[in-house]
N, C-alpha and C positions, 0 to 999 in steps of 0.2 A: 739254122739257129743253134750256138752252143749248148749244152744243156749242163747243170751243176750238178757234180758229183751229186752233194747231198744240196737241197737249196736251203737256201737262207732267206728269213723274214728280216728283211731290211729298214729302217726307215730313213728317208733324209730332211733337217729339220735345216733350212734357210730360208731369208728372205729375199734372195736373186731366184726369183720366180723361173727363170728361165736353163740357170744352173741345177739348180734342183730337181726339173723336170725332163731335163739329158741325164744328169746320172742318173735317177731312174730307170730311164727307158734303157738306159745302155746295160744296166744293169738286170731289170728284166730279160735281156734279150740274150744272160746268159743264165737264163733259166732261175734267176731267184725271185720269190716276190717282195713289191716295193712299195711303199707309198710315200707320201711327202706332206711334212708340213712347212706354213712360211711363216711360223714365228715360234717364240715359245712356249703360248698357252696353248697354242695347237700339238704343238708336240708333245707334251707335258697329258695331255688328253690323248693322242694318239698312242703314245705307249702304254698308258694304264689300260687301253682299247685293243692294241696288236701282241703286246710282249713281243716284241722284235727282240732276232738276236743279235743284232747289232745298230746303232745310230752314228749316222753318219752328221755331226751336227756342227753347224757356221758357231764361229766364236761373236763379231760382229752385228748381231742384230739387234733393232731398237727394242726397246719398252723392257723383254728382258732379253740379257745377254746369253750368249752359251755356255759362261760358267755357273750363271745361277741356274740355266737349266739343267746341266750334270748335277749339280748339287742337291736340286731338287730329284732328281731321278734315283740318284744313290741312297737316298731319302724311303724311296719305296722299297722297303721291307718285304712285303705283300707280293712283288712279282717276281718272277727269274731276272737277274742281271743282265744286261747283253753289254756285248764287249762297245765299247764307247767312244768314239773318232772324234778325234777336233779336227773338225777339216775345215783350214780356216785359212788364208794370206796373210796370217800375222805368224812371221814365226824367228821373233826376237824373244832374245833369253826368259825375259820376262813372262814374255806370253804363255812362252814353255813351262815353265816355273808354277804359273795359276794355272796351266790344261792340271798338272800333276795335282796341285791341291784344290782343285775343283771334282776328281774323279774320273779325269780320264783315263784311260787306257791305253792311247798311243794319241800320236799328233800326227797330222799329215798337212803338208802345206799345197796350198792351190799356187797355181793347175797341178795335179799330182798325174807322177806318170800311173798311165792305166795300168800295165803291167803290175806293177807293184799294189795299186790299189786291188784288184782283181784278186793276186797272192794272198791281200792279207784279209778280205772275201773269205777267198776256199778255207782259210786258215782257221777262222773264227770257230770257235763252238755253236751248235745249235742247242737254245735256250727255251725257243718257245713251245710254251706247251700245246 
């Protein structure tokens, strides 16, 4: 099993129960820790609970979206920031356009190559305390 330079507190916040719970594991399995949530009050709770330093979070989900959840997150004053992923299948201009004025920090479109996802892993800051 690879193991992470430094690891990272991850989280990933979708509701494709079953995407969420591969990039986890795959993600585990190079040494960082993970956890998942499948919406966004879960994850809105999860972070004020992990301070992850980075979320991996779906644009697309019901009840609330992933832009009101960056919005809300960026909202929290009180924690360290972690670097903030739309990893989302929507990635027309517009979409692009609210990941930025939502709070993101990068965009990644599904399926992303792992390679590159992985890079931008090692890359991130660690935030939590």
């Amino acid at each position: 099993m690879p193991q992470a330079a430094t690891q990272r507190r991850i989280l990933i916040v979708d509701d494709n129960r079953d995407a969420a719970d591969l990039l986890a594991q795959v993600l585990a399995l190079h040494g960082h820790a993970t956890d998942v949530a499948y919406d966004g009050e879960e994850g809105l709770a999860a972070v004020e609970r992990l301070h992850p330093d980075l979320i991996f979070l779906d644009i697309g989900m019901p009840l609330m979206n992933g832009y009101q959840v960056a919005e809300r997150i960026r909202e929290m004053r009180h924690i360290p920031q972690p670097l903030l992923i739309a990893f989302t299948a929507w990635s027309d201009d517009e979409a692009k356009a609210r990941v930025i004025a939502a709070g993101f920090d990068l965009h990644m479109t599904k399926p992303a190559d792992f390679t590159v996802l992985l890079e931008t892993v090692l890359q991130s800051p660690v935030v939590s305390l």
